[in-house]
N, C-alpha and C positions, 0 to 999 in steps of 0.2 A: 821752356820748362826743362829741369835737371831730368837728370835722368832718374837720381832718389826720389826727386817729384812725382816722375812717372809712375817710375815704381811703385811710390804709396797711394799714386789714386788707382794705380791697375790692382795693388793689392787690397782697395777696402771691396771691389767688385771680383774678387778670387772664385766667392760661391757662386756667380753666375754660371761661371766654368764648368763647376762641378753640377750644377742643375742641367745646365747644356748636354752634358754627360752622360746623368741617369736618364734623361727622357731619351736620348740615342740609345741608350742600353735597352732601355725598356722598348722603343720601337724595334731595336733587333731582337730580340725576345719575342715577339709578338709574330715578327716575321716571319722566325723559325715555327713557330707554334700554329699560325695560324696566315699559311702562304698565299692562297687564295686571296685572303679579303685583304692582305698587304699591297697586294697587286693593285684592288678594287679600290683601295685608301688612294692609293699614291694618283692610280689615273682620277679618282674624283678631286686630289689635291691638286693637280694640275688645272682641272679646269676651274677650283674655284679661282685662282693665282689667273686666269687667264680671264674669267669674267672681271676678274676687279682691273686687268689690263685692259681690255675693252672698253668698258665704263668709262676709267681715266682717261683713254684716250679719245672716246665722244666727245668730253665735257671738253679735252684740250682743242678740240675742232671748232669751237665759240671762242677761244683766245685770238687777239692780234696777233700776239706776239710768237706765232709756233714758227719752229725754225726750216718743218717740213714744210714737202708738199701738203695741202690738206687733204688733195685725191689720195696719196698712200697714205697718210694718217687715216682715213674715212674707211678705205681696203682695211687696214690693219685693224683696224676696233671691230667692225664687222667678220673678222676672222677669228678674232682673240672671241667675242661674244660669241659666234656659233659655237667654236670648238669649246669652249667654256661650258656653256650650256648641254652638249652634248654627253660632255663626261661630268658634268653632274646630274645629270638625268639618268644615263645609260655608262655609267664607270666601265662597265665588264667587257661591255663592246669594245670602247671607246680602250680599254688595256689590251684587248686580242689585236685591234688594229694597229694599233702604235706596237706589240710584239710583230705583226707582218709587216711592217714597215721594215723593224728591226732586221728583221729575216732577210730582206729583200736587199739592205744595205751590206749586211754582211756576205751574200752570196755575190756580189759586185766589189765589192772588198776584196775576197777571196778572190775571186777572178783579177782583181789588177793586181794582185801580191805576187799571184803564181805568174804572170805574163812580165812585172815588174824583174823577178827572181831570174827566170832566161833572161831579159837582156841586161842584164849588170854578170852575169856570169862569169864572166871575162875576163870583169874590172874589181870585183870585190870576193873574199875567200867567206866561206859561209852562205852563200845566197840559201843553198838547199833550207835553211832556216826561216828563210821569208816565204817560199816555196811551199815550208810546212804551216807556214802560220796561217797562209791563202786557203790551204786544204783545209784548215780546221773550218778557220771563218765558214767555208762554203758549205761543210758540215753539220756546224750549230746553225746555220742559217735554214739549210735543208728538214735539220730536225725541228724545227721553230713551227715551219708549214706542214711540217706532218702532223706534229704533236703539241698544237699551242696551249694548250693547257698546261702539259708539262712543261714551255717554254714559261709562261706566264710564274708558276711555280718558283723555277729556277732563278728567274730574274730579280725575284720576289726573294729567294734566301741569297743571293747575291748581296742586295740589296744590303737584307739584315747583317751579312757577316762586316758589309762596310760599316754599317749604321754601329755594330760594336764595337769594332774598333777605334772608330773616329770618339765611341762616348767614353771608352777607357781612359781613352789620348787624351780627351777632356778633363774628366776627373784628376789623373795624374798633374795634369796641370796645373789645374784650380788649385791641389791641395801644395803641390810645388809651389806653387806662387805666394801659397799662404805661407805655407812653412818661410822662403825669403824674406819676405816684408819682416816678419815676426824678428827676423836675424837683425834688421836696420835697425 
């Protein structure tokens, strides 16, 4: 296919772009608004994404033809469906533990960044930067276990300011894309 080819089948599908867009807008919007239950969406969105993982990989456990083990395929579906099931049942839990996970990986972050930072000292100008980056990790991670709600909050407009940006980036696109075709 030309590349003018390309271009005119990617530009009769330009709106998709832009729908991709608003609904990232509107889920950053929602975030900001309403932080809490973005938290509670995302961990229930996970686990349904992780039931239909489960599922498919049951059914793929009755194929000849899997290219696993079927003992870790059977481990893995049975993982995918607990944890699925869990955070559709219970989101809220199922968001605080996945933030103490989070916590717990950044405070071990933090610790290899600052012990990483001493021993490159030596050899590279700047470590003090890696050193600081360690302290923070160990920081948000420390505040994450004190205060997961407000962790969960935070995570949760983090979220949202990515989800707007990426749905800008989108629109700009879609309508860029429109605007080109129209030029051909």
């Amino acid at each position: 296919m030309s590349s003018t080819g390309l271009l005119a089948s990617l530009g009769r599908s330009w709106w998709v772009l832009v729908v991709y867009g608003v609904i990232a807008v509107l889920f950053g919007i929602s975030a900001f608004v309403w932080p809490g239950s973005t938290a509670v969406a995302i961990a229930w969105a996970f686990g349904v994404m992780a039931l239909a993982e489960g599922v498919i990989s049951a059914i793929a456990l009755f194929r000849k033809d899997v290219t696993v083990s079927k003992g870790w395929l059977a481990l893995y579906a049975i993982a995918s469906i607990v944890f699925g099931l869990m955070a559709v049942m219970h989101p809220l839990a199922v968001a605080g533990i996945l933030l103490l996970l989070l916590a717990v990986w950044l405070v071990v972050a933090g610790i290899w960044r600052i012990v990483l930072a001493i021993r490159v000292r030596k050899e590279i100008e700047g470590e003090w930067l890696i050193a600081l980056s360690g302290v923070l990790a160990i920081a948000l991670g420390v505040m994450f276990f004190v205060h997961p709600a407000a962790g969960l909050v935070t995570v949760a407009l983090w979220i949202g300011v990515v989800a707007l940006v990426y749905g800008v980036l989108q629109i700009i696109a879609g309508f860029r894309l429109r605007k080109l075709v129209k030029a051909f």
